[in-house]
Backbone as a chain_set.jsonl record, in Angstrom:
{"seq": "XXXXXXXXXXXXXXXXXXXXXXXXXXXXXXXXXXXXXXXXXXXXXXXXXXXXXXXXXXXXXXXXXXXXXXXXXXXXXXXXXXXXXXXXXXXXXXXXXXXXXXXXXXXXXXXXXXXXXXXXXXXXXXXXXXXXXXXXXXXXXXXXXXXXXXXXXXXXXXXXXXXXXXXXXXXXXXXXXXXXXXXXXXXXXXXXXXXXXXXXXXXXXXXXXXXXXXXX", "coords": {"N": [[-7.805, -47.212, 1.571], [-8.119, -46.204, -0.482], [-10.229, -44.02, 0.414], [-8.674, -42.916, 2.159], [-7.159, -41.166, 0.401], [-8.361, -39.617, -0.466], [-9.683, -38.065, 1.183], [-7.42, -36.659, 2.227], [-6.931, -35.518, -0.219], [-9.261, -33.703, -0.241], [-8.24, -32.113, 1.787], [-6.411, -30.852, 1.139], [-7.321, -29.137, -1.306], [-9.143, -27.572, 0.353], [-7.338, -26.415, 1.964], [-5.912, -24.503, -0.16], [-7.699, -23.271, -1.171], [-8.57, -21.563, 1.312], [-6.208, -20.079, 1.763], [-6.531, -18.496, -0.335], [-8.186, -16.571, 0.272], [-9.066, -13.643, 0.342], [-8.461, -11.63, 3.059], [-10.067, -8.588, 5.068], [-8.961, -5.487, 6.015], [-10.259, -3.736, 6.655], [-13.214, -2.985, 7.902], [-15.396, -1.272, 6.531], [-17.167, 0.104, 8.204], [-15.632, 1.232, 10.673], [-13.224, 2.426, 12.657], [-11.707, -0.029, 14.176], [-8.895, -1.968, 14.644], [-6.84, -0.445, 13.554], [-4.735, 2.894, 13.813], [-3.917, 5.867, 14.236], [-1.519, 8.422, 13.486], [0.485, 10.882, 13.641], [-0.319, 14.278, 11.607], [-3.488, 15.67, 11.31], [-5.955, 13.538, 10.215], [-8.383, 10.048, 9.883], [-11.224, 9.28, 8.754], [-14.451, 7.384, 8.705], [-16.859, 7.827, 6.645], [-19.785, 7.026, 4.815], [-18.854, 4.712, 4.122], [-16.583, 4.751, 3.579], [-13.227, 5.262, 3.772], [-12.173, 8.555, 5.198], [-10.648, 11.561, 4.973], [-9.152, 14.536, 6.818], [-7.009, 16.987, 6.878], [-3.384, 16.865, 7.477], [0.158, 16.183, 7.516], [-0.074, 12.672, 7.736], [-0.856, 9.261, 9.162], [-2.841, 6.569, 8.777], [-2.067, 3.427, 10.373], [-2.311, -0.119, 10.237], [-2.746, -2.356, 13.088], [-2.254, -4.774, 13.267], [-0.171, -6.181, 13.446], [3.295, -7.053, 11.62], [3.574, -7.036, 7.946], [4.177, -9.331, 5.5], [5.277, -11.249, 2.76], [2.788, -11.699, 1.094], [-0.504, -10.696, -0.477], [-1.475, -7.605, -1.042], [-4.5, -5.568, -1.279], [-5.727, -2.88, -2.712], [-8.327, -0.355, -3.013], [-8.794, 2.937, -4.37], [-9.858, 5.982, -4.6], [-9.169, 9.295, -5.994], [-10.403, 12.138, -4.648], [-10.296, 15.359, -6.186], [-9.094, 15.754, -9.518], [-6.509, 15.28, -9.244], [-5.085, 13.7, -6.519], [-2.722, 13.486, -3.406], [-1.956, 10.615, -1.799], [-0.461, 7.997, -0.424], [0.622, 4.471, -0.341], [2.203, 2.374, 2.755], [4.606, 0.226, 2.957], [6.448, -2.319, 4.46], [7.282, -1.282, 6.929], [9.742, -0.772, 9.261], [9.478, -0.857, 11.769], [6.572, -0.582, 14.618], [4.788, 2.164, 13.858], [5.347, 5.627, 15.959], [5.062, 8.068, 14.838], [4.551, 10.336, 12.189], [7.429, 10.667, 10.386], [8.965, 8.432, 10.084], [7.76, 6.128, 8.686], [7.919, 7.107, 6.272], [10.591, 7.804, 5.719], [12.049, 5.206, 6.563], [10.338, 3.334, 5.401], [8.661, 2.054, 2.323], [6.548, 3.84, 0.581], [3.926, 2.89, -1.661], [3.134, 5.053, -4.32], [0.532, 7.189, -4.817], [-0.659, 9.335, -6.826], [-0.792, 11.137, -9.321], [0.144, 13.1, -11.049], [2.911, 14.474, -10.425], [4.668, 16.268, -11.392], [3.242, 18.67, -10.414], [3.899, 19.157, -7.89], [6.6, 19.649, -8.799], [8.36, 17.185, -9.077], [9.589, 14.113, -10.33], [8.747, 11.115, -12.386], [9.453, 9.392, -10.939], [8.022, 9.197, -8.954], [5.554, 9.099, -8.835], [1.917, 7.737, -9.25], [1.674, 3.973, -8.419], [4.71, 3.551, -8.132], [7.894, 2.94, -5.941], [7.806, 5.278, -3.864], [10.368, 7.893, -5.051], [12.01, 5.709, -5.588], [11.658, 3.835, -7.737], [11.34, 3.621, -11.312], [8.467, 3.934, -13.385], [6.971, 1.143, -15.155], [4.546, 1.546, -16.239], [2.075, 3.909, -17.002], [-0.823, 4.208, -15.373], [-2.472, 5.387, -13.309], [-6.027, 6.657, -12.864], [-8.049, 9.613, -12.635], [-9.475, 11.159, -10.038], [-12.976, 11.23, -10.5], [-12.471, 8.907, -10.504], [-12.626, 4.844, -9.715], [-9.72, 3.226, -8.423], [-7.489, 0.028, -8.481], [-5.088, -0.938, -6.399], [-2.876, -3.738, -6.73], [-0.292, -5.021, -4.715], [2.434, -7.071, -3.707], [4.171, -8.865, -1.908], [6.951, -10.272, -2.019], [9.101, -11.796, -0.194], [12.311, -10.531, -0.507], [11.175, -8.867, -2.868], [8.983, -6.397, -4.057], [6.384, -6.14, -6.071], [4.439, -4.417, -7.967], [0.776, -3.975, -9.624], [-1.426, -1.485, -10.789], [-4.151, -0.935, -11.898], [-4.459, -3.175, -13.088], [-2.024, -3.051, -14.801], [1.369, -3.567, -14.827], [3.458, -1.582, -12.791], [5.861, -1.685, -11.014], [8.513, -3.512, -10.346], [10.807, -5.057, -7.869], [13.835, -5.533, -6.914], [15.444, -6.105, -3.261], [17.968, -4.141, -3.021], [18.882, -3.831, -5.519], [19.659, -0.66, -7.415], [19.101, 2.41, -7.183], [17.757, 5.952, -7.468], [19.919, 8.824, -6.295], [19.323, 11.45, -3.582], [16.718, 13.428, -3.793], [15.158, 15.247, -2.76], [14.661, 16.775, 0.932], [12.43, 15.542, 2.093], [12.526, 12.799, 0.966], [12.68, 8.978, 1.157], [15.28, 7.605, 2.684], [17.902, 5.58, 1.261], [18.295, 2.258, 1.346], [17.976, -0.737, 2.582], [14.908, -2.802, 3.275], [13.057, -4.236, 5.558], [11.789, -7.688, 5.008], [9.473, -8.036, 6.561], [6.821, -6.062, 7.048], [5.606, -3.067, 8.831], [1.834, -1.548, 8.099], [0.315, 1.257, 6.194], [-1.732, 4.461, 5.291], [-1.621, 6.524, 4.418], [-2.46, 10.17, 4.916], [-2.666, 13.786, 3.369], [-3.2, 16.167, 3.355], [-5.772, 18.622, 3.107], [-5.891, 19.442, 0.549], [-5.441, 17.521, -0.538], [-6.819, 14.68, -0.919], [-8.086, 11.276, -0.971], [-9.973, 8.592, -1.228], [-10.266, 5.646, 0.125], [-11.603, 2.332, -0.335], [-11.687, -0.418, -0.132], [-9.914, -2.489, 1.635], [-7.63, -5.106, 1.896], [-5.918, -8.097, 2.514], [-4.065, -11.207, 1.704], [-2.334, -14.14, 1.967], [0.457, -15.036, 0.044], [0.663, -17.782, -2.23], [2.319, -21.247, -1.473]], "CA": [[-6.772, -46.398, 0.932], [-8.662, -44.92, -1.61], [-10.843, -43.071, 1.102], [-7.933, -41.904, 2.759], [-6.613, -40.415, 0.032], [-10.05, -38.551, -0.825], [-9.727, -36.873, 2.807], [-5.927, -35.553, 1.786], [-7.298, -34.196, -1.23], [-10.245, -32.801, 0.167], [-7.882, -31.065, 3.125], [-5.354, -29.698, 0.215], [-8.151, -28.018, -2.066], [-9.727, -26.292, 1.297], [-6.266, -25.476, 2.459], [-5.56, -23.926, -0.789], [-8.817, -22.359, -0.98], [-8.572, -20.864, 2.445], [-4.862, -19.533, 1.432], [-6.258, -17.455, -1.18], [-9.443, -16.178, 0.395], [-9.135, -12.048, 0.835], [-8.987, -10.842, 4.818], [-10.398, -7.631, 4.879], [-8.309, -5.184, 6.982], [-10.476, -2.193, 6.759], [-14.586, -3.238, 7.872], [-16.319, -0.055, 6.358], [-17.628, 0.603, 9.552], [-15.226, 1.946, 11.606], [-11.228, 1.625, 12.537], [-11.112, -0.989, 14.725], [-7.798, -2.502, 13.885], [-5.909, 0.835, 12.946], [-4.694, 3.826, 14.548], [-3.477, 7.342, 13.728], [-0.391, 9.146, 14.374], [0.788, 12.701, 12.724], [-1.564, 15.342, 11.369], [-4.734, 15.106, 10.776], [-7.148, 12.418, 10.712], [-8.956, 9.676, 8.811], [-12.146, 8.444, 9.547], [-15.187, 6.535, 8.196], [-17.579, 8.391, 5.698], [-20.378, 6.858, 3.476], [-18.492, 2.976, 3.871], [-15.048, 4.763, 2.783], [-12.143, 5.746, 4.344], [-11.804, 9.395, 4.398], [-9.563, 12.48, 5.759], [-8.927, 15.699, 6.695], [-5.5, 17.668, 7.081], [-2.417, 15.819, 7.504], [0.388, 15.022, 6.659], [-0.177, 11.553, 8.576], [-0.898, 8.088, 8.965], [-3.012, 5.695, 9.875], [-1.503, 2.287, 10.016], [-2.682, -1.484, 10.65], [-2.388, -2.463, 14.505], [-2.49, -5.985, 13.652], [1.694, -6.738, 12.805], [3.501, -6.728, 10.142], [2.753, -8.083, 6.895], [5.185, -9.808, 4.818], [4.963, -12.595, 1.644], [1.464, -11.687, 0.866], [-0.823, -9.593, -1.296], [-2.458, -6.26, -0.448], [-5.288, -5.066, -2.165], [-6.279, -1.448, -1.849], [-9.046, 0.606, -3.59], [-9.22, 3.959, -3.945], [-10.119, 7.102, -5.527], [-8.875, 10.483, -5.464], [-11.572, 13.678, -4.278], [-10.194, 15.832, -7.382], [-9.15, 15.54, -10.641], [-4.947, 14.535, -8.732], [-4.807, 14.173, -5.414], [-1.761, 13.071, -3.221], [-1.603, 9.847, -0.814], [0.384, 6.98, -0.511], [0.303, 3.366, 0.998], [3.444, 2.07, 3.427], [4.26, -0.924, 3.102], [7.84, -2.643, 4.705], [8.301, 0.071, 7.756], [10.491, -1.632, 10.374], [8.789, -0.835, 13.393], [5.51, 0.461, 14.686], [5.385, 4.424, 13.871], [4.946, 6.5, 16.586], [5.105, 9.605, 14.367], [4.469, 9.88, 10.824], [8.256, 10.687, 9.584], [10.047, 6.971, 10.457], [7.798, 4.942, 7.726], [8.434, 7.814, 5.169], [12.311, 7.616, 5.518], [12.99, 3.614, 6.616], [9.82, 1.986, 4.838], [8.192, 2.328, 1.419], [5.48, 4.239, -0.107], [3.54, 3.518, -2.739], [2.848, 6.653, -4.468], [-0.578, 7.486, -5.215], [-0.482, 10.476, -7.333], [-1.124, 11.074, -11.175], [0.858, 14.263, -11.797], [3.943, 14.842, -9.464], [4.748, 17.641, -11.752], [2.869, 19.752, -9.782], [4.796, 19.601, -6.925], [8.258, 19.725, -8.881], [8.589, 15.854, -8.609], [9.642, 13.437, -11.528], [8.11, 10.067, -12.895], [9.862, 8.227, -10.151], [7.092, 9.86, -7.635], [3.79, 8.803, -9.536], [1.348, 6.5, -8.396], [2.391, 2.443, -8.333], [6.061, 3.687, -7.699], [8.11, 2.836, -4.688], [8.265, 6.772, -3.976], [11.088, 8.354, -5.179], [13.089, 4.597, -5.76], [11.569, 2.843, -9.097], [10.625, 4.114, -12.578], [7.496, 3.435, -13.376], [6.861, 0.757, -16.279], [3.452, 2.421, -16.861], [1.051, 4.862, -16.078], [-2.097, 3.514, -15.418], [-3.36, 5.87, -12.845], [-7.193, 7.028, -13.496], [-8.163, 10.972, -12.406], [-10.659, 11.301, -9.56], [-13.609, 10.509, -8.771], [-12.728, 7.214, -10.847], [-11.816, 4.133, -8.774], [-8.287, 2.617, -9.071], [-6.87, -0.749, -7.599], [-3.389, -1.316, -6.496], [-2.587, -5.263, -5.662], [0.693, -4.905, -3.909], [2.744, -7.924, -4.203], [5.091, -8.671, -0.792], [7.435, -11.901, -1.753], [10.583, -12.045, 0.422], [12.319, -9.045, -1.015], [10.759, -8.717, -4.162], [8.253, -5.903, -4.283], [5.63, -6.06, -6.968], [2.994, -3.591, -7.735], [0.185, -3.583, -10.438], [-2.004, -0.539, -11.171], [-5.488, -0.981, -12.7], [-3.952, -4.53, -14.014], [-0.754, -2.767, -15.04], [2.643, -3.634, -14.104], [4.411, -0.25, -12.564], [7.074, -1.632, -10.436], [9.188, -5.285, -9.942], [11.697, -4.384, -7.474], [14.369, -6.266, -5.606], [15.881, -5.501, -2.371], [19.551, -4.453, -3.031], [19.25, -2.841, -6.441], [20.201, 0.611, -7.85], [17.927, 3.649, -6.552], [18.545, 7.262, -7.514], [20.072, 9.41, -4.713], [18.064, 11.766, -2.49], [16.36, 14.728, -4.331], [14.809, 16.413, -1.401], [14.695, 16.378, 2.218], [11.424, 14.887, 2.576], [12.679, 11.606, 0.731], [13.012, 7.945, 1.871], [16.603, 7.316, 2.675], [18.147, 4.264, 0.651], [18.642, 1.179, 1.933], [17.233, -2.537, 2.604], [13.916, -3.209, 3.836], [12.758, -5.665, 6.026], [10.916, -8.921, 4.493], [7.388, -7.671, 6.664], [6.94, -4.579, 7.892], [3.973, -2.12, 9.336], [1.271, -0.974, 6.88], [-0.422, 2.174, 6.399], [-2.221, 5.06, 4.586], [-1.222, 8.125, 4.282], [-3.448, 11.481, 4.442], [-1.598, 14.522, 3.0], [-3.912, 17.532, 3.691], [-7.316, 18.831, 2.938], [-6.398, 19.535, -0.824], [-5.33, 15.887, -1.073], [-8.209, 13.78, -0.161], [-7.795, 10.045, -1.4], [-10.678, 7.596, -0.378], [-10.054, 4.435, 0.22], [-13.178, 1.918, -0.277], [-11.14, -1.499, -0.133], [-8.042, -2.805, 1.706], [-7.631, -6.188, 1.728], [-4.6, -9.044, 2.505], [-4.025, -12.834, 1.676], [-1.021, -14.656, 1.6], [1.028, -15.958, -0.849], [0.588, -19.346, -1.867], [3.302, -21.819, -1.004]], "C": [[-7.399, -45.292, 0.086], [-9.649, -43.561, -0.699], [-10.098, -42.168, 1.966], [-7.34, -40.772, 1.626], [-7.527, -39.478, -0.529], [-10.088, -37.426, 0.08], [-8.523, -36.338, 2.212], [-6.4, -35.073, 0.788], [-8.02, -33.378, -1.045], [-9.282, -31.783, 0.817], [-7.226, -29.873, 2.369], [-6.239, -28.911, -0.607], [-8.403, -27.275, -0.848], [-8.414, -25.88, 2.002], [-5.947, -24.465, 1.312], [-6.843, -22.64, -1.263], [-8.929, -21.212, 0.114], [-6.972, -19.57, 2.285], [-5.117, -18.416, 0.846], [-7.335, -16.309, -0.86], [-8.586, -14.509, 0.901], [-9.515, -12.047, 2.122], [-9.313, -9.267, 4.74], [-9.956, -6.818, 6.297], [-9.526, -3.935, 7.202], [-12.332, -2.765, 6.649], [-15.755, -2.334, 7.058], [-17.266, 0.557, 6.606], [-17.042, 1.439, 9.904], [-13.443, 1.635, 11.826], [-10.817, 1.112, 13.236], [-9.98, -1.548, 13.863], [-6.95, -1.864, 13.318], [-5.557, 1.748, 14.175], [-3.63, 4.431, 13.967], [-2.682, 7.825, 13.834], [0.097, 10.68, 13.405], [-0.653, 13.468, 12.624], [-2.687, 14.968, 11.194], [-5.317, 14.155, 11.216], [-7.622, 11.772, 9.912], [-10.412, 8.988, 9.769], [-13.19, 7.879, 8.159], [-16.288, 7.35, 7.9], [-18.47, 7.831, 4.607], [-19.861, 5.769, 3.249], [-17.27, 3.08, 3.294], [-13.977, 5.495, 3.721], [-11.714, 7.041, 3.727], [-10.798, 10.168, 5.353], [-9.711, 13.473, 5.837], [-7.613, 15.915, 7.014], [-4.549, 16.784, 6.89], [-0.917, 16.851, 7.809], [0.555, 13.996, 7.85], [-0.585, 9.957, 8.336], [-1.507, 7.059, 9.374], [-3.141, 3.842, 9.325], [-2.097, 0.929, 10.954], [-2.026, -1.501, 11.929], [-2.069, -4.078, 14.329], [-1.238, -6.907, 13.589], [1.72, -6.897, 11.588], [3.211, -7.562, 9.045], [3.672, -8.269, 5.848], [4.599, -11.163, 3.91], [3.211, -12.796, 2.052], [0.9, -10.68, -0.343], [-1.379, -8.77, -0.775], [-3.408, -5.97, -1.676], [-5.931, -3.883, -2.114], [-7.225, -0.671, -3.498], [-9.27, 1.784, -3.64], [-9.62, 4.45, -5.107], [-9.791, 8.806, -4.978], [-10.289, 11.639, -5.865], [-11.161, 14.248, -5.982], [-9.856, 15.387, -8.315], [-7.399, 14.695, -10.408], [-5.54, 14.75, -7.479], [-3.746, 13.187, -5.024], [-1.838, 11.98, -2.104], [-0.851, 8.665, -1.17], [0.355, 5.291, 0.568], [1.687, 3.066, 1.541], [3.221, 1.137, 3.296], [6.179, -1.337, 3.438], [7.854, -1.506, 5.925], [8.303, -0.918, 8.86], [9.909, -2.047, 11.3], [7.236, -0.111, 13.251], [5.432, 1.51, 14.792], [4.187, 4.68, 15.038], [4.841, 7.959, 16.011], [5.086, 9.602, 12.939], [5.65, 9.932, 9.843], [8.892, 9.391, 9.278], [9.348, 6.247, 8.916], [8.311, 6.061, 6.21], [9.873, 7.597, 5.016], [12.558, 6.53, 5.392], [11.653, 3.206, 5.854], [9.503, 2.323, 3.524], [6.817, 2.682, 1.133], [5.392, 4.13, -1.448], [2.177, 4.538, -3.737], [1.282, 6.482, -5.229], [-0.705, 9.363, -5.861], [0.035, 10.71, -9.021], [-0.025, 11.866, -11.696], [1.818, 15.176, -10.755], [4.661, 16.05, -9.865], [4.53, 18.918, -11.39], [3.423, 20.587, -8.904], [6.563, 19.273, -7.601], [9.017, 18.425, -8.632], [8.513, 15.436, -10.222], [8.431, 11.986, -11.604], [8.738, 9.249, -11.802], [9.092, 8.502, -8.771], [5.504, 10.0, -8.232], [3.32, 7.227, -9.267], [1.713, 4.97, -9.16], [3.777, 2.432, -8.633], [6.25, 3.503, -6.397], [8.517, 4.609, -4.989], [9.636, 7.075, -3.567], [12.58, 6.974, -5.461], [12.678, 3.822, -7.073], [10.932, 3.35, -10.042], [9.789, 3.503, -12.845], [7.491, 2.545, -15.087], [5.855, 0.932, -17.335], [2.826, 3.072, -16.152], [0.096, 4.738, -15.625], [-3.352, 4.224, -14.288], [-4.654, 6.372, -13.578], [-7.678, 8.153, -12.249], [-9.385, 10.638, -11.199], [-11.77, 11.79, -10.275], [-13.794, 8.559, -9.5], [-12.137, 6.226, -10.192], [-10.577, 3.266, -9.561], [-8.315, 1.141, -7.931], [-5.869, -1.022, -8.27], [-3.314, -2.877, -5.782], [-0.671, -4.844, -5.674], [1.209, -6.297, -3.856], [4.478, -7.975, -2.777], [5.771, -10.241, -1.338], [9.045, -11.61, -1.433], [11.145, -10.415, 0.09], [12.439, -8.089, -1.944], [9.301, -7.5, -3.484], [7.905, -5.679, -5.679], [4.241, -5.266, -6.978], [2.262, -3.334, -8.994], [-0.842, -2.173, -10.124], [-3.109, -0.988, -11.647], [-5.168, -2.02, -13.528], [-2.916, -4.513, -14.951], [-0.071, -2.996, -14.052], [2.875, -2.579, -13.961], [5.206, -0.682, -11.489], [7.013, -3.044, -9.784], [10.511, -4.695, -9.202], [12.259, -5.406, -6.342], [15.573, -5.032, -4.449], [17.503, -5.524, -3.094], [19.135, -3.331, -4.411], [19.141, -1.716, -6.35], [18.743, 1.766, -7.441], [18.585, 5.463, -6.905], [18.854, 7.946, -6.159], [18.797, 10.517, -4.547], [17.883, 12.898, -3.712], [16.518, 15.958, -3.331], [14.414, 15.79, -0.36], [13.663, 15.309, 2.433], [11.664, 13.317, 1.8], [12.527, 10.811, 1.408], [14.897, 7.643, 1.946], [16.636, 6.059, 1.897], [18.293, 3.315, 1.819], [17.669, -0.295, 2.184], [16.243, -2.469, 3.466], [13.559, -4.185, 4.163], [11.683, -6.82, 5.227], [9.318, -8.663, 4.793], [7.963, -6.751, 7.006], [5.17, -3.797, 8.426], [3.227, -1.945, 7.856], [0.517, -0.069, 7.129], [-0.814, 2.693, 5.224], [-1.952, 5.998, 4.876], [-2.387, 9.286, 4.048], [-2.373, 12.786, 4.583], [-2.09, 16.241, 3.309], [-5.05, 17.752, 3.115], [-7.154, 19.359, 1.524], [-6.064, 18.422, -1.183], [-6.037, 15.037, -0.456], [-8.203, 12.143, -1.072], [-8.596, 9.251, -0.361], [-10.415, 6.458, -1.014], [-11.488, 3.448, 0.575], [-12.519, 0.305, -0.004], [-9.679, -1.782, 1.022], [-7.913, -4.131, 2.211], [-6.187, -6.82, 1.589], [-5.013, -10.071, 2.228], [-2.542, -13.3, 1.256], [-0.698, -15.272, 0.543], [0.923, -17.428, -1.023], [2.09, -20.044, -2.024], [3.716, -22.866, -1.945]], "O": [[-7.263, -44.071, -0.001], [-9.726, -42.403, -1.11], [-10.481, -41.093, 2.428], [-7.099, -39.62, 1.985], [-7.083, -38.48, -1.096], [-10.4, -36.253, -0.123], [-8.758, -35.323, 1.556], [-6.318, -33.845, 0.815], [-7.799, -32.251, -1.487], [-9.425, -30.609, 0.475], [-7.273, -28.66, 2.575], [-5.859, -27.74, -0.644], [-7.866, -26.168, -0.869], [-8.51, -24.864, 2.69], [-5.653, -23.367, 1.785], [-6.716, -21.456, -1.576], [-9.329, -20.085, -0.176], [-6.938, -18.421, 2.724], [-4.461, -17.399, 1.07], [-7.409, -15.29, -1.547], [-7.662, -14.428, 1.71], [-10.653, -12.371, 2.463], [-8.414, -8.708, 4.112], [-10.336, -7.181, 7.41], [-9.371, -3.247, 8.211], [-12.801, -2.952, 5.526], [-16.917, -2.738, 7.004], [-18.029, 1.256, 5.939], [-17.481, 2.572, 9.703], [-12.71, 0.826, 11.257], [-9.618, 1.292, 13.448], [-10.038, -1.612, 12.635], [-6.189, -2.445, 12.543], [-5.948, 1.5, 15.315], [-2.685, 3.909, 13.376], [-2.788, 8.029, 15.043], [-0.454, 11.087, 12.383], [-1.689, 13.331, 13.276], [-2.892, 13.794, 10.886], [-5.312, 13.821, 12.401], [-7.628, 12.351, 8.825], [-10.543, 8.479, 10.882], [-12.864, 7.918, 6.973], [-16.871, 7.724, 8.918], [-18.094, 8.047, 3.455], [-20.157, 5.371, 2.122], [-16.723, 2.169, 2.673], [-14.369, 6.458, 4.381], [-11.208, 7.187, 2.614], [-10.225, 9.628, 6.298], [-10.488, 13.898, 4.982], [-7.005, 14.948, 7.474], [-4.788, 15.852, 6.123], [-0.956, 18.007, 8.232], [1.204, 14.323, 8.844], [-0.579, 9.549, 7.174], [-0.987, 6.433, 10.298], [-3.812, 3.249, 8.48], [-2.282, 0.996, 12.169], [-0.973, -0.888, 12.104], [-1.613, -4.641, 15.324], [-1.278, -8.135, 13.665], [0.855, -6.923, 10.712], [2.672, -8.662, 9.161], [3.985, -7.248, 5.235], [3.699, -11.914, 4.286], [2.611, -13.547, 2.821], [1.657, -10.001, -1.036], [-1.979, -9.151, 0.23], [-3.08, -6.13, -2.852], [-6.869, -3.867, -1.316], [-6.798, -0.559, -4.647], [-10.158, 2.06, -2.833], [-9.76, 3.907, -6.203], [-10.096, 9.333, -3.908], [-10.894, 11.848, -6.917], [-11.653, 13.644, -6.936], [-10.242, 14.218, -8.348], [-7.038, 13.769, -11.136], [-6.316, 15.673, -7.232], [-3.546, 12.207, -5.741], [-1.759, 12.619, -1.055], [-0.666, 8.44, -2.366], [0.137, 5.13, 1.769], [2.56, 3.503, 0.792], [2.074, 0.697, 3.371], [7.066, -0.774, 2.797], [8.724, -0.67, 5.679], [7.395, -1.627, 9.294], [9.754, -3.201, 11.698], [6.784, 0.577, 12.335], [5.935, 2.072, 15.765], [3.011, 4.339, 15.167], [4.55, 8.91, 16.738], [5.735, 8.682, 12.442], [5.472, 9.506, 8.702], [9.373, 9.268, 8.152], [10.136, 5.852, 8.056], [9.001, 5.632, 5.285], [10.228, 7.123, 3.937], [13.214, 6.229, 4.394], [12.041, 2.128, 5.403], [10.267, 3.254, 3.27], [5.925, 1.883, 1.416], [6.082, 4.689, -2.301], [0.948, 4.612, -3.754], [1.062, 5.662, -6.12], [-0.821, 10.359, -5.146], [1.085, 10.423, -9.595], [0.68, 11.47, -12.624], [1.537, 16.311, -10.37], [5.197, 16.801, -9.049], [5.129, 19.945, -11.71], [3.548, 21.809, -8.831], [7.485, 18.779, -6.953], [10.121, 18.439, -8.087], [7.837, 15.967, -11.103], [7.415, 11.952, -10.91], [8.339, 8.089, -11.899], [9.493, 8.089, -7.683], [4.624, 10.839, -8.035], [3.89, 6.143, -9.143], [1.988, 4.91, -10.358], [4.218, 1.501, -9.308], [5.35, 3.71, -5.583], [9.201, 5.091, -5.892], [10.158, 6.831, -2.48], [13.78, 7.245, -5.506], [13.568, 3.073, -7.476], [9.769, 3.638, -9.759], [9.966, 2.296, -12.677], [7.91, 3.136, -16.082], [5.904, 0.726, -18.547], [2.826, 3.031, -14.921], [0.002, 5.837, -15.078], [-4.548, 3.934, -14.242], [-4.562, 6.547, -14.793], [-7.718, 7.768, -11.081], [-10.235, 9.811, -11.53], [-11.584, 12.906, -10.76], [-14.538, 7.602, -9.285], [-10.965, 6.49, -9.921], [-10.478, 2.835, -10.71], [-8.939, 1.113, -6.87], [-5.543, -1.229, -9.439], [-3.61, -3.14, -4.617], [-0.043, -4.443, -6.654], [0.235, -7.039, -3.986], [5.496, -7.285, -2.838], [5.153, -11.275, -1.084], [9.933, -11.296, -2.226], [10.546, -9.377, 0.373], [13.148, -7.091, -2.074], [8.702, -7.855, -2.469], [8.702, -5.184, -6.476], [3.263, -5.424, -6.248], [2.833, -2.51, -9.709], [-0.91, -1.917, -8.922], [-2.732, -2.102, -12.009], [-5.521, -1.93, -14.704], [-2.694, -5.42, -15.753], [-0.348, -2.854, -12.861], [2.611, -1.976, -15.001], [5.294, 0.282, -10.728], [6.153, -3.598, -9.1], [11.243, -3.93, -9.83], [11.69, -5.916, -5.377], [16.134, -3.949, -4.619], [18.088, -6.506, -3.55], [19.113, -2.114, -4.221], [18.572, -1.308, -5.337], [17.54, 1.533, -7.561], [19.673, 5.934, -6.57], [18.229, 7.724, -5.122], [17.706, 10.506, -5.117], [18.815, 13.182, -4.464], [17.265, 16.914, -3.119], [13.937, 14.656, -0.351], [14.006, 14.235, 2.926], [10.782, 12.533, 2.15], [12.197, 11.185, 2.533], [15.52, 7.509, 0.892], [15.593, 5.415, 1.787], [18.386, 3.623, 3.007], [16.561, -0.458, 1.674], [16.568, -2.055, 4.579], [13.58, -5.159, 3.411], [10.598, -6.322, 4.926], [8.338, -8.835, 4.068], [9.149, -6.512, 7.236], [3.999, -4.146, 8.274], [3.768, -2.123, 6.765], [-0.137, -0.174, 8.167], [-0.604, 2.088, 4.172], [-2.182, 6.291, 6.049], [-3.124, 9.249, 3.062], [-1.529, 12.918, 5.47], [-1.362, 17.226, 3.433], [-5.4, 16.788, 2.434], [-8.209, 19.799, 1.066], [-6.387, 18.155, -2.341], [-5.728, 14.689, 0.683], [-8.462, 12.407, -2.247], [-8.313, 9.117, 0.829], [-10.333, 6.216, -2.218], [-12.272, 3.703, 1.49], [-13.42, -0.257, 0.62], [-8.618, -1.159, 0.983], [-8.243, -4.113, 3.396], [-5.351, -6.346, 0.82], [-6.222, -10.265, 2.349], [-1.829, -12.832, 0.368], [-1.487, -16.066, 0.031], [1.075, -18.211, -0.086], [2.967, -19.443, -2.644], [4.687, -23.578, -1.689]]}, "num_chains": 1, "name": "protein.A"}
């Protein structure tokens, strides 16, 4: 008895161990396991994920990813620059407008001011749907991490170990500003995931990107 129950404990620590272990979506090699669609391009630079032109996307091949964490590293080229991660888009994009409208981005971008954009379009916001609870971005060429937070249809997103957005499916969202918005509405539980490249004055490298599921 007592040795059986030594083996069940053993199995539940290395199941719970194994649960929490980081999968690494992004090798810092090369992009097996991705692929590109809209403008531009991202490729592999120096062990980081970089870009030219845009505006585009290049999103995980591997299905969608739901009730888990994401972990993404970056840093922006200048002092702001503009990209964004997807996370929730329905289907697999064939074109880079579908996850912008039906899924969520979150916003990578210090000073939305620039472009005539409020506080509800700065980085660890769902763009253009949740006020941010802080600011916590840090200016290129310093590195930031966003853990991303997928549970059912709760989106959670820290910043540099700031909270900036607890968000359930269903609540209140301001209406549209401008065209290029996300339309309102309910997002699926998983969805596609991607990265966004915005053009050759917005350069945002990515050195990390990393999943693990929720524990149970």
């Amino acid at each position: 008895m007592k040795n059986n129950y030594l083996l069940i404990l053993g199995f539940l620590l290395s199941f719970n161990l194994h649960a929490q272990t980081w999968k690494p979506l992004f090798n810092g090699k090369d992009l097996t396991g991705w692929k590109h669609v809209g403008g531009g391009s991202r490729f592999v630079e120096n062990g980081l994920l970089a870009s030219k032109g845009g505006m585009g996307l290049l999103y995980w091949t591997g299905g969608k990813l739901g009730n888990c964490q994401i972990r993404v590293v970056y840093k922006m080229q200048n002092f702001n620059s503009n990209s964004g991660v997807f996370i929730r888009v329905p289907a697999e994009p064939k074109e880079e407008w579908m996850p912008v409208f039906y899924g969520y981005e979150v916003q990578i971008d210090n000073h939305p001011e620039t472009s005539n954009e409020d506080e509800y379009h700065i980085s660890g916001t769902l763009y253009a749907f949740t006020k941010p609870k802080s600011k916590p971005g840090k200016p290129g060429p310093e590195w930031n991490t966003l853990l991303i937070t997928l549970d059912g249809t709760r989106t959670i997103v820290y910043l540099n170990d700031q909270l900036v957005t607890d968000y359930r499916e269903g609540e209140p969202v301001p209406a549209r500003k401008f065209d290029f918005e996300p339309y309102p509405g309910r997002r699926p539980n998983s969805g596609y995931f991607g990265l966004q490249n915005h053009g050759d004055e917005d350069v945002v490298y990515f050195k990390e990107v990393s999943v693990r599921p929720l524990k149970k």
